[in-house]
N, C-alpha and C positions, 0 to 999 in steps of 0.2 A: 516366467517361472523357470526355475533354472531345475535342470537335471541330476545335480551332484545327490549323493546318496544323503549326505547331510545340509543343512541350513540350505531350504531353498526359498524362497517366496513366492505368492502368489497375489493377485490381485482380481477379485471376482467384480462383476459391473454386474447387478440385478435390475434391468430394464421396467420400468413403473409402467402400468396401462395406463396412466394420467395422473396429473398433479393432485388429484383429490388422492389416490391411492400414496400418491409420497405422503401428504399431509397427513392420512390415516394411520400410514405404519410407524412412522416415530416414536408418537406414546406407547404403543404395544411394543416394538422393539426394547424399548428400553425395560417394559417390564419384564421383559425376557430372559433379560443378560445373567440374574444368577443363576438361571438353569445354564444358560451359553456357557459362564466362567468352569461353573462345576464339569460339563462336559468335556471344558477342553484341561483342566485337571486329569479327569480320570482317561483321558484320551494321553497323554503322558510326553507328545511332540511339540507340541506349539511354544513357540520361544514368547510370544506379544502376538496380540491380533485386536483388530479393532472394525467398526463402521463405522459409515460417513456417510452421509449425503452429499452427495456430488452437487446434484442439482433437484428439480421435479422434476426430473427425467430418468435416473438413476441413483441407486443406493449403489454404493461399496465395501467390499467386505475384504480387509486386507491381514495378512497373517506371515507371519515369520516363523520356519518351521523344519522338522528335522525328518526325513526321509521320503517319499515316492507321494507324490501329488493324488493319486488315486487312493492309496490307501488311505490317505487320512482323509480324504472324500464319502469315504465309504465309513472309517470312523465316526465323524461327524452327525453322517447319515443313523448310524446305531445311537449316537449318543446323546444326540441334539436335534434329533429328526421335527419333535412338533416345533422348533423356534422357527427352522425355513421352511413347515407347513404353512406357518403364521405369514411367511415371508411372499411364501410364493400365492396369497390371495390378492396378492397388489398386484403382480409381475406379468407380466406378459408373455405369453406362451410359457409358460413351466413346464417344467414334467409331471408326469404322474405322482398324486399323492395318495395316501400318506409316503413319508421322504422314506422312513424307517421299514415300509414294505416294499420299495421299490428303490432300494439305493443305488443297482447300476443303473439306471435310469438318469438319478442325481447323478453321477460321474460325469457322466455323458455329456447332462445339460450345463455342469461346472466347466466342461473341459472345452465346450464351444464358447463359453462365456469368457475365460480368461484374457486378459489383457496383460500385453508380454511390456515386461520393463527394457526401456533402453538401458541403463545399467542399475547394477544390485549389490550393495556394499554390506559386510557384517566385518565386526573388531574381530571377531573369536573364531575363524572358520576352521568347521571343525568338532567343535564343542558342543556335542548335545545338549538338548532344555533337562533331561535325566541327569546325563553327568554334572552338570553345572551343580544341580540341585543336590547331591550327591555328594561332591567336593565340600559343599559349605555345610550340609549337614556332617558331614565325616571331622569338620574342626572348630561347630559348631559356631560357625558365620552368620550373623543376622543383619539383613541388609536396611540401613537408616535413609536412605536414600530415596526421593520418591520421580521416578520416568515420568517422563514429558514427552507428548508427543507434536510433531511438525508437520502439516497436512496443508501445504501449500499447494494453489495452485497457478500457474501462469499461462495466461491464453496468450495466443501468436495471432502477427499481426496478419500472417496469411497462410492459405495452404502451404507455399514454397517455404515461407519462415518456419513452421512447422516440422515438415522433413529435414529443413536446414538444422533446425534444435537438437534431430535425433539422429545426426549424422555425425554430430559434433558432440554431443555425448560419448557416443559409440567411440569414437575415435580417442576421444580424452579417455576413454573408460583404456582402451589398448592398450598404450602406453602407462596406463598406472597413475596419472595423475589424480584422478578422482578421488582414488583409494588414498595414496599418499596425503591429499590434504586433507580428508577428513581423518585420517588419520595422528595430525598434526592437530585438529582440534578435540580426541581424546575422551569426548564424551559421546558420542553418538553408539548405541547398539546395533541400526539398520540402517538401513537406508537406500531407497527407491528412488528412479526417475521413470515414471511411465505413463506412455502418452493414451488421451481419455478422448472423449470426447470431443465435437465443436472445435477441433484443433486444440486442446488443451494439452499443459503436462503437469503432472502431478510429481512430488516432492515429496516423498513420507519420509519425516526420522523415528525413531523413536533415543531419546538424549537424557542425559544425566541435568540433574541443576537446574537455574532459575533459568527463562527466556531471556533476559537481558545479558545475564555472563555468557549463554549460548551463542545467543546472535553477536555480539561483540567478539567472541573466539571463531566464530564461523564465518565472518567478515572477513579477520585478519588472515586466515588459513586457508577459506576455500570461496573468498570474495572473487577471485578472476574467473571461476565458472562462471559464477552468477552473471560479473560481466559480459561475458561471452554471451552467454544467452539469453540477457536485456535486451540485448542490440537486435531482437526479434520477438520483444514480448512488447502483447500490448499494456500501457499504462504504466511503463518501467520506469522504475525512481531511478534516479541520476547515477552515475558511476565518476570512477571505480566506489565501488561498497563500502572498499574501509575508509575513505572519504566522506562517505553520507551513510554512518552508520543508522544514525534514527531516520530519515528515509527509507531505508530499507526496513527498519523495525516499521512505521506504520504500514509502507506496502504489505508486507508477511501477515500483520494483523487483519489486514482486510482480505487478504486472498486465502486466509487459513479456512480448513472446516473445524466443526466440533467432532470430536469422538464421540461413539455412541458403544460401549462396553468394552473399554481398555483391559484385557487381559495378560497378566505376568506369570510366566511360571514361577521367578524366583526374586520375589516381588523387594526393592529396595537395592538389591544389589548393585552398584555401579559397572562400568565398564574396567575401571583399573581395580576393583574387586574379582574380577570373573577374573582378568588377567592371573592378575596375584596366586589365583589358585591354582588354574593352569599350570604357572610354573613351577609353587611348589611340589600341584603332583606328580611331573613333570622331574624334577630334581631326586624325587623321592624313589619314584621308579628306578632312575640311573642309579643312584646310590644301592636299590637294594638289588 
């Protein structure tokens, strides 16, 4: 989770007391999400947020977001308190419920849960999920566009490959590579690298357009990551990427999760849409 006052991310890991309680909370999860979506509406931060099953060991609750990791903890808590009532009957050791009567409690137990990204990319840093919303209401922008999200995951071939992954991350992250080629591929909104369980690393985007024009732009732009950290995953399709594009599509297909209540503040809009407005309001300003 990053510190900055604006767009930061988070990633929660809710621990299952056993595989029956994963198998249990799925359908009720999912019956949940239009209370979830509406809360994080009127909660007014959340850029995208989604869950996932990791495995029967853990759910994930992953969110893109504008301002102090506690407060919208505590928002959540006010606004969304029965969905991780519902959550925490699976979970092992919880906090105190109800969420909504005890929400520093929920703080608490979020802030020992999180799982820190090795790096955290956004197109717009900067730009609140309000202002966004805001700009395209103000010149009456409706976005046609429908986000896609990337929830890969790639297990290492050992504990050493592991740390190896996230040293080399870190490091590409330094120097601005990371940022630079997803940047060159144009579509992505977010995007995570953060290591999970079982030596795992997880991969969240959330991306403009079909998965085939994705992965084929994501190849040609930011396929030498991926090389790099093949070369220490287990079951990795051949390299370089932009060489064995549909290898890398079936790999991705297999190691994806499903979403379980994909939430948009400003649903449709692209990535060179949010741009666009930025700089208009941006021009507009200087002009007036």
């Amino acid at each position: 989770m990053s510190s900055a006052v604006s767009q930061s991310h988070f990633t929660l890991a809710f621990p299952f007391k056993s595989p029956a309680d994963a198998e249990g909370l799925a359908p009720k999860l999912s019956s949940l999400m239009p209370d979830m979506l509406r809360a994080q509406d009127a909660i007014g931060t959340v850029h995208y947020s989604r869950f996932t099953m990791l495995s029967e060991k853990t759910l994930l609750f992953l969110a893109d977001f504008d301002g102090e990791f506690g407060q919208l903890m505590l928002d959540l808590a006010t606004h969304a308190g029965p969905v991780f009532d519902t959550i925490f009957t699976h979970v092992e050791n919880p906090p105190q419920t109800p969420v909504a009567n005890n929400a520093e409690a929920f703080v608490e137990w979020a802030a020992e849960h999180l799982l820190h990204p090795a790096f955290v990319y956004t197109a717009y840093t900067g730009a609140t999920a309000r202002k966004i919303k805001a700009l395209a209401a103000a010149v009456d922008v409706k976005g046609t566009s429908q986000p896609n999200l990337f929830l890969v995951i790639l297990p290492s071939k050992s504990r050493l490959a592991f740390v190896e992954m996230q040293t080399l991350l870190r490091a590409m992250g330094m120097v601005g590579k990371i940022r630079r080629d997803l940047d060159k591929v144009g579509t992505p909104h977010f995007a995570q690298f953060v290591p999970l369980e079982d030596r795992q690393l997880g991969f969240f985007t959330v991306y403009d357009g079909s998965f085939d024009k994705y992965i084929d732009d994501f190849t040609r732009n930011i396929g030498e990551v991926f090389d790099v950290l093949f070369k220490f995953t287990e079951g990795a399709p051949p390299s370089p990427c932009r060489k064995h594009v549909q290898e890398f599509i079936d790999f991705a297909a297999a190691a994806n999760r499903t979403p379980i209540g994909f939430y948009q503040a400003y649903p449709g809009l692209t990535v060179q849409d949010i741009k666009a407005l930025l700089i208009d309001s941006g021009a507009e300003a200087l002009s007036g």
